[in-house]
N, C-alpha and C positions, 0 to 999 in steps of 0.2 A: 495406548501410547507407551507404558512403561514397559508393554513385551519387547517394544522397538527397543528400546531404550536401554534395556538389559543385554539384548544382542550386540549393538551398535556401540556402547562405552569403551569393551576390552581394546576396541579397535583404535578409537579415538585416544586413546590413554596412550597406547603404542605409538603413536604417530604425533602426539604432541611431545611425548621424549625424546624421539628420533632428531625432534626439531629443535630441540631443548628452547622451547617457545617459552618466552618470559612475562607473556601477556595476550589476553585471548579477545577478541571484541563477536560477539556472538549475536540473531535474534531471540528473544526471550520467545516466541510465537512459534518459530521452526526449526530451534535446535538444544533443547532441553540437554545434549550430551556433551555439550560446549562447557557449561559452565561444570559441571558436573567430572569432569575429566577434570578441569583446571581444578575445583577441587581438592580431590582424591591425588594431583601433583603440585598442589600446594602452590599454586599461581592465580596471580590476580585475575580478574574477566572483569567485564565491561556489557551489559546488553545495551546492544541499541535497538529501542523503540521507535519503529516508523511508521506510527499509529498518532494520532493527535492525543497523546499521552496516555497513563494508564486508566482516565476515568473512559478512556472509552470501548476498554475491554468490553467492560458487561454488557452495553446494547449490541456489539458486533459479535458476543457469545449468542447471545440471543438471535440475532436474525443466522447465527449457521444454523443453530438448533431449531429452529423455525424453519427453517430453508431443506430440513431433513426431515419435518413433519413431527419432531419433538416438543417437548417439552424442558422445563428447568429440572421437575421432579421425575423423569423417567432417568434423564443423563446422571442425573445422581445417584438413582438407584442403579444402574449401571456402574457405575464409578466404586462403587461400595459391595455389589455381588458377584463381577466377572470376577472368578478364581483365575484364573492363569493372570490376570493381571497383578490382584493383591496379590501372588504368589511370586513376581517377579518385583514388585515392591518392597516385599520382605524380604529376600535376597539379594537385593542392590544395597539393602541399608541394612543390612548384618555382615558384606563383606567391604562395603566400603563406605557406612558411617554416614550417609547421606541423607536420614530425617528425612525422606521423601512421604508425604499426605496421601491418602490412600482418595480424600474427596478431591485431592488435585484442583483445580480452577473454582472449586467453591467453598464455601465458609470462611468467607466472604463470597457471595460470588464476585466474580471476576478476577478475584487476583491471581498473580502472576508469583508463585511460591520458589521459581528460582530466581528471582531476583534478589532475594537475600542471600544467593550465595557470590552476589558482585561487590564489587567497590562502590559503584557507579551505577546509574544508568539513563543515558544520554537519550534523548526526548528530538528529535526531529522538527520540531517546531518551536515558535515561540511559547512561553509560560502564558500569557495573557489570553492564546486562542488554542489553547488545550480543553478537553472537556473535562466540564466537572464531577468530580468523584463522588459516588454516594458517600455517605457519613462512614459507611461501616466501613467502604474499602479504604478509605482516609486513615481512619481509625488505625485499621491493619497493618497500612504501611508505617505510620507511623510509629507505633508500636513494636516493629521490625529493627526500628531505624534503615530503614530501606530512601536511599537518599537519589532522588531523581534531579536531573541539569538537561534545562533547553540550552542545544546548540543551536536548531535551525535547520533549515534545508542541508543534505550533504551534495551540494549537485553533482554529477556526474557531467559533468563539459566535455566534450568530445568523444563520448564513451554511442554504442549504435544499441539501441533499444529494442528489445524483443519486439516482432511485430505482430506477436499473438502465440494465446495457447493452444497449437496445434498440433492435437495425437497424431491426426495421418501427414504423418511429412510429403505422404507422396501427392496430393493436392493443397500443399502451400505456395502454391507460384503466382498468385495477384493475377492469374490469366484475364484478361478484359481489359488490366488498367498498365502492369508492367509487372513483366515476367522477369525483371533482375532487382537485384538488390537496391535499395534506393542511392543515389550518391548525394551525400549528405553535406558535401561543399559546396555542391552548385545548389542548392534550395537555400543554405546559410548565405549565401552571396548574393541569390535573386532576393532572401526577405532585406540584404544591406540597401541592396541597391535601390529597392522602392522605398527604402525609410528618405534614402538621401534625398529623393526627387518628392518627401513630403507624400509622397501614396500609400494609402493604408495597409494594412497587414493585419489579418485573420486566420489563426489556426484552429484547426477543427482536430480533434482526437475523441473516440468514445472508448479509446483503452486498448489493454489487451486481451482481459479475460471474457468480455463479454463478445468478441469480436470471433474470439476463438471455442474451442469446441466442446467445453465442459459440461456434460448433462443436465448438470443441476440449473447453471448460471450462464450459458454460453450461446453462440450464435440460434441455434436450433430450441432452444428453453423458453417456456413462459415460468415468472415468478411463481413462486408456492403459496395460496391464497390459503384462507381459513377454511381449518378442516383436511390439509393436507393435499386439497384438491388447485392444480394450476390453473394460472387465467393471468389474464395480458397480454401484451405484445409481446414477441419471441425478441431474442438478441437481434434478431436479423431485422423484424419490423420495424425495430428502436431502430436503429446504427441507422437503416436506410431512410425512415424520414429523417434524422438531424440531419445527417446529410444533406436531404434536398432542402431542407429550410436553408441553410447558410445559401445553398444553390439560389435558391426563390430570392434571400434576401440582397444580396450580394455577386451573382450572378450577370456575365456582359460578355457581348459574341466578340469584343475584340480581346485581345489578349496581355494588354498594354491598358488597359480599361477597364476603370472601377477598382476595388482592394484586389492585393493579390491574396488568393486562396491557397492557404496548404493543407493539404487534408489528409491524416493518417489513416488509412482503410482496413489495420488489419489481412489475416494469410489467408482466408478467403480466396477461393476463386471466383471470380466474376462476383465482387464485394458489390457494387453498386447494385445489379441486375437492370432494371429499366430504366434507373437514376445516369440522367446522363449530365456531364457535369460541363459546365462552363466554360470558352476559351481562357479564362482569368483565373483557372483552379491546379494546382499541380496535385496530381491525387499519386500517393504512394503505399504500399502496404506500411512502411514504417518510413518515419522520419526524425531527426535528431531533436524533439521535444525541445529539450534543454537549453541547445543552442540559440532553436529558434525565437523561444522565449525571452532567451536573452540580448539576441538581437533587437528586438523592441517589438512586439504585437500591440495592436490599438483593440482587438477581443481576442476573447482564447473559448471556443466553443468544447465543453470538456465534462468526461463523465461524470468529473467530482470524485476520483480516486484520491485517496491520501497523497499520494506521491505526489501527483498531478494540480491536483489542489493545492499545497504546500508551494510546489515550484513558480505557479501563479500568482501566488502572494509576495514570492521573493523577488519575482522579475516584475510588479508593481501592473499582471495587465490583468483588465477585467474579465467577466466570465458570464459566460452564462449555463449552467450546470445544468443537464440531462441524464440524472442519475437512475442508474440499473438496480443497483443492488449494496448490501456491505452496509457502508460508512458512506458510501455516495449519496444517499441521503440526508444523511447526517449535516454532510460539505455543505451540499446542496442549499440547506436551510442556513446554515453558518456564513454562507455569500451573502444572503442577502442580509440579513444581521448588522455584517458588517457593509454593507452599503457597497460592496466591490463586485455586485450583478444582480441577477436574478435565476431561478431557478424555473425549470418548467416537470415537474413531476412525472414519474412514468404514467402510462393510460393503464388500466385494469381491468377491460373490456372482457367480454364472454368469445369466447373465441371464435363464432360468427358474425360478432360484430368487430374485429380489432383490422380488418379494411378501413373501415368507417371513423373507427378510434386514430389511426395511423392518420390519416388525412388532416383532421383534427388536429394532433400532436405536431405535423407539418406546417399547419400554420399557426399554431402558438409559438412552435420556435422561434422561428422567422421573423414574426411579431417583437419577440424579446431580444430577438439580435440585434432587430433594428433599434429597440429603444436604447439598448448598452450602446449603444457604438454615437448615438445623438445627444446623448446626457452627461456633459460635463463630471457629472458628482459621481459614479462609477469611477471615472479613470482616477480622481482626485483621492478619494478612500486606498483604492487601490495599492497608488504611490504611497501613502501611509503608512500603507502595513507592509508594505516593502522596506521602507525605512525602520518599523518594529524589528522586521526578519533579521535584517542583514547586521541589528544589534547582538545578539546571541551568538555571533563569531563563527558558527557553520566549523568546514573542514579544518580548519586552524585549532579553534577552539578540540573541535573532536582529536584529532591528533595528539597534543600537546596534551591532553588526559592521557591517552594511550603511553605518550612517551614516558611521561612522569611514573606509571604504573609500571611501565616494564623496565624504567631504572631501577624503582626499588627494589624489585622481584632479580635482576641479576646480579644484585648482592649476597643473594641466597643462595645457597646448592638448592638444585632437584632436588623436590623430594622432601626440601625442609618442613618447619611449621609443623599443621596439619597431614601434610601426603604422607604417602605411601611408597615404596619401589615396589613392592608386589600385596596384591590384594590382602588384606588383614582378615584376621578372623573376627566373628560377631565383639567378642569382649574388647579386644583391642581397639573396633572402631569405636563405641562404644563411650571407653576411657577417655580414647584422642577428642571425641567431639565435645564430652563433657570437659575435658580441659583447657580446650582451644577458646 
């Protein structure tokens, strides 16, 4: 990561001065040269975490390094003997004084070592349903003075949702179900219009990444079981039973009859294959989540992505979680916890038997759909933690950090404080960090 990272700074530095940028909001997860430029020009940053906080680094470090047939003690020893790495570590932090760790992401594991070089760092959920931190990374951070703040969901309202991670562009056209983009105000206006007449409302989503084409985790993928060897259901066997569970559960030849269905399918072609879906169903590769959310759903059928998870708790609707992979198990267990659904586990079958497994998996959904959607006490939790959510002030709150940071920082010239106008030598960073 830090060969990237030695590449990608000079650039980033030039183009943050261009902008004469007086405040930077960064992920701490995918852009290590965010805070690191603000740095080295002496401006504030801000990482946003959009993770259920930082205790839940370490188990999602663990399932990639899992997911890659590792270990804790190999990535370490990796971390510690790639030379061209250490080699480009010691040359970022002799010309530009940036203490960069050579174990990176451990000791402690899981932490996140640029985030002491922020003001802040804004937490995407509520404090109350963050995971908890082992002692040691608590320890660390606090030790840092590394000061973390729940805003809450940042929704995006109106914004069109990727509908999947797909390499080959040239078969991302939803052939079977619809070959155009979705139109995202007529599905917004069909979930108004069945709230108004008292008719239910069911979204179904299993994501993006598991729908689209990633080797490891993607349509075509079985999980990595013990020993490095796969088994389960593929992406495609999950997606296509939940699917037909909501079908099975909810399911009616008139069209105007029974909940309406909205079903996010992913870029897939022919996403369903034999799953043929209901007069009551609008099935689209993508659909405006967020919106629809916030129009009012009575269940939200969902992989249990962070995002996803997160925006379900802030629009008060229940779930029932079929988690792939990540953190989606994590969610998954934390639903029902908190009393706002149920979960139904992926299957882990032998790959002759995951026909068998799928069918199975088909009708526990459907099972669990129907019990969320007939049990009062789901929807009531639900609204609960909606009311939690919507305390933590979201994009207001976030903003108004942001502003406060880049008032003070426009007081300053470029370049003040700590920066630099052009890269310094070893001793001089050196001096500056020791004195800063």
């Amino acid at each position: 990561k830090n060969v990237q990272l030695e590449l990608m700074l000079p650039g980033v530095i030039r183009w943050l001065r261009d902008l004469r940028a007086t405040a930077v909001m960064y992920c701490p997860l995918m852009n290590p040269e965010a805070p690191c430029a603000a740095e080295v020009l002496g401006i504030p940053s801000v990482a946003l975490l959009t993770t259920a906080g930082p205790g839940s680094c370490p188990q999602s470090f663990d399932e990639v390094i899992s997911m890659c047939g590792g270990s804790r003690e190999e990535v370490l020893e990796m971390c510690l003997s790639f030379q061209p790495k250490l080699e480009a570590t010691r040359r970022m932090n002799d010309r530009y004084g940036l203490g960069l760790s050579d174990a990176e992401m451990f000791q402690p594991f899981g932490k996140l070592e640029l985030l002491a070089k922020s003001a802040v760092t804004l937490v995407t959920t509520c404090e109350d349903l963050q995971d908890p931190m082992p002692a040691e990374l608590a320890a660390y951070y606090a030790g840092m003075a590394i000061k973390f703040e729940s805003v809450g969901p940042l929704l995006d309202e109106g914004a069109r949702r990727a509908a999947g991670h797909k390499f080959d562009a040239n078969s991302a056209d939803g052939t079977g179900v619809d070959a155009h983009p979705s139109n995202e105000s007529d599905i917004v206006a069909r979930v108004r219009a069945a709230r108004a007449v008292g008719r239910k409302v069911v979204a179904v989503s299993m994501g993006t990444v598991i729908t689209g084409d990633s080797p490891e985790v993607g349509w075509d993928a079985r999980p990595m079981g013990p020993g490095g060897v796969r088994r389960g259901l593929t992406g495609r066997e999950l997606c296509r039973a939940a699917w037909a569970a909501a079908f099975d559960a909810f399911g009616a030849e008139d069209a105007e009859a029974g909940p309406l269905l909205i079903v996010a399918l992913g870029p897939q072609p022919d996403a369903l294959g034999e799953v043929r879906p209901p007069a009551n169903a609008i099935c689209r590769p993508s659909i405006p989540q967020v919106d629809v959310l916030k129009a009012g759903v009575d269940l939200f059928l969902t992989h249990g992505g962070q995002n996803s998870f997160t925006e379900s708790l802030a629009s008060g609707a229940p779930v029932v979680v079929c988690p792939g992979f990540g953190d989606q198990p994590v969610n998954a267990r934390k639903a029902e916890a908190l009393g706002v659904g149920l979960q139904v586990p992926r299957p882990e079958p032998d790959e002759e038997q995951a026909a068998e497994a799928a069918a199975r998996y088909r009708a526990d959904v459907a099972e669990a759909l129907r019990r969320v959607v007939a049990e009062p006490a789901f929807a009531e939790a639900s609204q609960a933690c909606a009311t939690r959510v919507a305390s933590c002030g979201g994009v207001p709150r976030a903003v108004r950090v942001m502003l406060e940071l880049s008032a003070g920082a426009a007081q300053r010239p470029l370049g003040s404080d700590k920066a630099v106008a052009v890269p310094p030598d070893s001793k001089a960073a050196t001096a500056r960090r020791a004195g800063a």
